[in-house]
Phi, psi and omega in degrees: 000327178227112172297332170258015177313101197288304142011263169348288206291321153356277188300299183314320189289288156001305170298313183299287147014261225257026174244327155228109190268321199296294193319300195306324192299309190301316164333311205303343199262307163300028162265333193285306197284351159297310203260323179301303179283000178261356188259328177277339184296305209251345192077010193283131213256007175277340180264338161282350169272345159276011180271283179302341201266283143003298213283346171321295216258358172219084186294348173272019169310140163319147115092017204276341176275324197301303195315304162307261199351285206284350156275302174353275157001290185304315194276327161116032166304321195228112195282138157350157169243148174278151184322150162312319194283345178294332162295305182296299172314330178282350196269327205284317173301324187280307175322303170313322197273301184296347157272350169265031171238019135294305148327318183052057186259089177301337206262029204223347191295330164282316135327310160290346192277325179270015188261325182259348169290342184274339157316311152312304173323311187288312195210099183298305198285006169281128193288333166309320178264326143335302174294306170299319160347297180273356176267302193272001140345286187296319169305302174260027131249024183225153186282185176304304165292019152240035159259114149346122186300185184270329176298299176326301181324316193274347170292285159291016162274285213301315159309336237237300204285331182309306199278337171273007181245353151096035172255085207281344209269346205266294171332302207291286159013277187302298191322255192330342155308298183288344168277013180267336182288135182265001165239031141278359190277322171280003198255077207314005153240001151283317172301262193330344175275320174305320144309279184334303215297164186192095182258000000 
C-alpha cells in the first residue's frame, strides 16, 4: 500500500536475508544495480527508497556512500558538485573581485560584483566569494551612514559566529545590543540577522 514505507520495505528485506541468505547476498548487488538505473533513467522514487533500504541492510557495501551521493544527485536531492575547472575559475574570479575591493577601487566596484555573481554561479559553496558578495553590496548600495563602524562590524561578526555555532542567546543578545544604535537599524544584514535569530 505504501511502496516507500522504509520500516516496511527494511523488515521485508531483512526476512528474506534471514530465511535465504546465499540466495539474498547473491540478489543484493542486482538489486542494487536495478534501483541505480531506475533512479538515473527515471528519478523513481520507489527505487530510491529501495536504495536506501539496501544501503540498510549492508551499509559496508563497497563505495555504498558514494552510490547514496550519486542517487541524491540523480534524484536532484543534492546539487551536483561542480567541476574542477569551474571551481578553478571561481577562485580565480573571487581573488580578482578581493583585490579591487581591497584596493578600494570604487569605480571597478561593479565589475567585481559580476565577478563574484558569476564566481557564485561556477561554485555555489565558495564562502568567499560570498562574503565579498555582501561586502560590495553593501558598498554600492548603502550610503555611508548605514555602514556599520568598525567596531560594530566586528560585534556582528562575532553574532554571526555565535548564532552559526548554535549559540542564539549570545547572538540575540549582541544583535540587540547593536539596534539600540538608530542608525544600525537600517543596515539590512543586520536585520536579516535579527530574523534568523530564534530564541
Amino acid at each position: 500500500m505504501f511502496p516507500v514505507n522504509q520500516e516496511a520495505g527494511i523488515l521485508e528485506l531483512r526476512i528474506e536475508q534471514f530465511l535465504n541468505p546465499s540466495e539474498f547476498n547473491a540478489d543484493f548487488e542486482r538489486r542494487l544495480r536495478t534501483a541505480q538505473n531506475s533512479i538515473r533513467a527515471n528519478r523513481d522514487m520507489t527505487s530510491f527508497a529501495d536504495l536506501l533500504n539496501l544501503a540498510e541492510i549492508n551499509p559496508r557495501y563497497p563505495n555504498m556512500r558514494a552510490i547514496i551521493t550519486q542517487a541524491e544527485i540523480d534524484m536532484r536531492i543534492r546539487p551536483p558538485p561542480p567541476n574542477p575547472s569551474d571551481v578553478a575559475e571561481s577562485r580565480e574570479l573571487t581573488a580578482s573581485a578581493s583585490r579591487i575591493i581591497n584596493a578600494n577601487n570604487t569605480a571597478q566596484y561593479e565589475t567585481a560584483r559580476i565577478q563574484l555573481d558569476r564566481a557564485l554561479r561556477l561554485n555555489p559553496e565558495n564562502a568567499e566569494a560570498s562574503r565579498l558578495r555582501d561586502v560590495i553590496q553593501r558598498r554600492l548600495h548603502a550610503p555611508q551612514d548605514v555602514v556599520l563602524s568598525s567596531q560594530d562590524e566586528a560585534d556582528y561578526q562575532r553574532a554571526l559566529r555565535a548564532f552559526n555555532a548554535g549559540n542564539n542567546l549570545e547572538a540575540y543578545t549582541i544583535v540587540q545590543r547593536l539596534m539600540q544604535n538608530p542608525r544600525n537599524r537600517n543596515i539590512q544584514k543586520l536585520v536579516a540577522l535579527q530574523q534568523r535569530i530564534n530564541i
